[in-house]
C-alpha positions as CSV (number, residue, x, y, z in Angstrom):
1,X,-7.3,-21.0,-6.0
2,X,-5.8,-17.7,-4.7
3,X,-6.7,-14.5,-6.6
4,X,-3.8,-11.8,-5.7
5,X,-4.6,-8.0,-5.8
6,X,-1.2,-5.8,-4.9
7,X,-1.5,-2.5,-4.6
8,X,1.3,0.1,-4.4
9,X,2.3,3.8,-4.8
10,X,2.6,4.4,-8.4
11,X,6.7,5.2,-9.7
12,X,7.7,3.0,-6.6
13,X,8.3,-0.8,-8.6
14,X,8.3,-0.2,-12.6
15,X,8.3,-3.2,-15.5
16,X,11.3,-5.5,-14.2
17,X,10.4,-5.1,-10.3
18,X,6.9,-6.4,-10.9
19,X,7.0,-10.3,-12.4
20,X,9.4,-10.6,-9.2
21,X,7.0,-9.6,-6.8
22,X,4.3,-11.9,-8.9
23,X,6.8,-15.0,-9.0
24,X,7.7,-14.4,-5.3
25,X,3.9,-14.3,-4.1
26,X,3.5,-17.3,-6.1
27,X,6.4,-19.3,-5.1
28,X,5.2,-18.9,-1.3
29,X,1.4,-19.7,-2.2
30,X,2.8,-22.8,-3.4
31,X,5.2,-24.0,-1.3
32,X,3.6,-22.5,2.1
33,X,-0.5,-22.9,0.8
34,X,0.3,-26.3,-1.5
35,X,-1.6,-24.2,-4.4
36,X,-0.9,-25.9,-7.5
37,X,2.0,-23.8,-10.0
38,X,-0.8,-23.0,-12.5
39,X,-3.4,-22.1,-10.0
40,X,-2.1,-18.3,-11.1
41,X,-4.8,-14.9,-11.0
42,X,-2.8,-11.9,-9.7
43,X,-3.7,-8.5,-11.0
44,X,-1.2,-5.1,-10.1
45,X,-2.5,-1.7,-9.0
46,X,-0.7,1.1,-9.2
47,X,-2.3,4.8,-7.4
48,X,-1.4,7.9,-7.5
49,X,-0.2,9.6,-4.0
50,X,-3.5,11.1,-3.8
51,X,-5.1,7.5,-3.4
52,X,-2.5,5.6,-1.1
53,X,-2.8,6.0,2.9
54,X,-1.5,4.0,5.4
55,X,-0.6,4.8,8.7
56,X,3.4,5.2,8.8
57,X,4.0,3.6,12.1
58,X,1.1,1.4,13.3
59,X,1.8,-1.4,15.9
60,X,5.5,0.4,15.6
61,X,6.1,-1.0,12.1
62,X,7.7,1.8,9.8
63,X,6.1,2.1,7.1
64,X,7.7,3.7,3.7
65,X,5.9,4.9,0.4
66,X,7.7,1.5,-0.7
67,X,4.6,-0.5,0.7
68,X,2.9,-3.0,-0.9
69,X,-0.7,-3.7,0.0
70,X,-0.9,-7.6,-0.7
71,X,-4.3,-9.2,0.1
72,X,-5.1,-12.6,-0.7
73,X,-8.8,-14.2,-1.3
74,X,-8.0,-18.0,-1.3
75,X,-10.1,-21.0,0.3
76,X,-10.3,-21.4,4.2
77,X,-8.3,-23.9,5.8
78,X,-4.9,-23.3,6.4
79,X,-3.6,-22.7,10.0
80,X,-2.0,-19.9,12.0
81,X,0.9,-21.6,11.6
82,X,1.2,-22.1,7.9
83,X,0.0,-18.3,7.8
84,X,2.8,-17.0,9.4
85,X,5.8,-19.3,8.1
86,X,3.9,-17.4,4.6
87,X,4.0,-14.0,6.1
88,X,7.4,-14.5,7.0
89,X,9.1,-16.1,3.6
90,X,7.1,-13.7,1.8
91,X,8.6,-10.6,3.8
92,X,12.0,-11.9,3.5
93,X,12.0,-13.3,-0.3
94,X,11.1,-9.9,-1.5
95,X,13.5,-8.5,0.7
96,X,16.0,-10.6,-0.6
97,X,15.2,-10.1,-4.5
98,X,14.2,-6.9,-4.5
99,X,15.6,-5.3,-1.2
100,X,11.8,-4.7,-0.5
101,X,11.7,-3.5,3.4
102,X,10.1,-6.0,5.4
103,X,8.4,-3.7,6.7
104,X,6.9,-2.4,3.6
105,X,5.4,-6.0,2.8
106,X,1.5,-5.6,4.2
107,X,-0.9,-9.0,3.7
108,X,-3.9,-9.7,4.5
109,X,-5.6,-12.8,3.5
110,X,-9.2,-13.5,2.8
111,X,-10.6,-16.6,3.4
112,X,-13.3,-17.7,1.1
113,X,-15.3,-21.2,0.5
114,X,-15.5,-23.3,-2.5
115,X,-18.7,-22.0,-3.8
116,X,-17.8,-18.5,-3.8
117,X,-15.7,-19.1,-6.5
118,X,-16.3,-19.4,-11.0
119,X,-13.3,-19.7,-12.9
120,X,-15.4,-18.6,-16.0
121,X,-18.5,-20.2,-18.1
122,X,-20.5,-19.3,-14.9
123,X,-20.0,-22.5,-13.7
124,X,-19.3,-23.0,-9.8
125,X,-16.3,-25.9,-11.6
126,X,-15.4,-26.3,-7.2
127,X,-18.3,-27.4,-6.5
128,X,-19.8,-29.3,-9.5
């Protein structure tokens, strides 16, 4: 039950770039997080220069205006290491389709319980 926000600097992925990203994220929430193929909420930003910062270099990663800000609000449970085997195939399958830098590919993930959730007719359908 991931919902998927991405963020990026608007002019920087147009029309054809974006279902890749989407079908990428996806493909790696379900083989990485076992989320189920139609278990599918991801809504795309784009911002205008004067709303996008991000430090260029932190931790010495270089940073481009190519960067993606993916974050992730999905249920608790999965492990550090299933985390980074996701990190990692998500950095390099956009790499690979899109020749996204790997450095450009930012995550953070949000972890949430079942009851924080309604997937509409304000019912808590997790937890009935």
């Amino acid at each position: 039950m991931p919902f998927v926000r991405v963020s990026y600097l608007e002019n920087k992925y147009d029309d054809q770039q974006l279902p890749v990203i989407s079908r990428e994220i996806m493909s790696a929430l379900v083989e990485h997080f076992n989320v189920p193929p139609d278990d599918f909420f991801q809504v795309f930003h784009a911002h205008k220069a004067s709303e996008f910062y991000y430090s260029p270099n932190y931790l010495n990663i270089e940073r481009s205006d190519g960067l993606l800000f993916i974050q992730i609000t999905l249920k608790s449970g999965r492990s550090k290491e299933q985390k980074r085997s996701f990190y990692s195939k998500l950095a390099e399958t956009l790499s690979g389709a899109l020749g996204i830098r790997k450095e450009d590919v930012f995550v953070v993930l949000v972890d949430t319980e079942f009851e924080d959730w309604t997937f509409g007719n304000g019912i808590a359908q997790m937890i009935e």
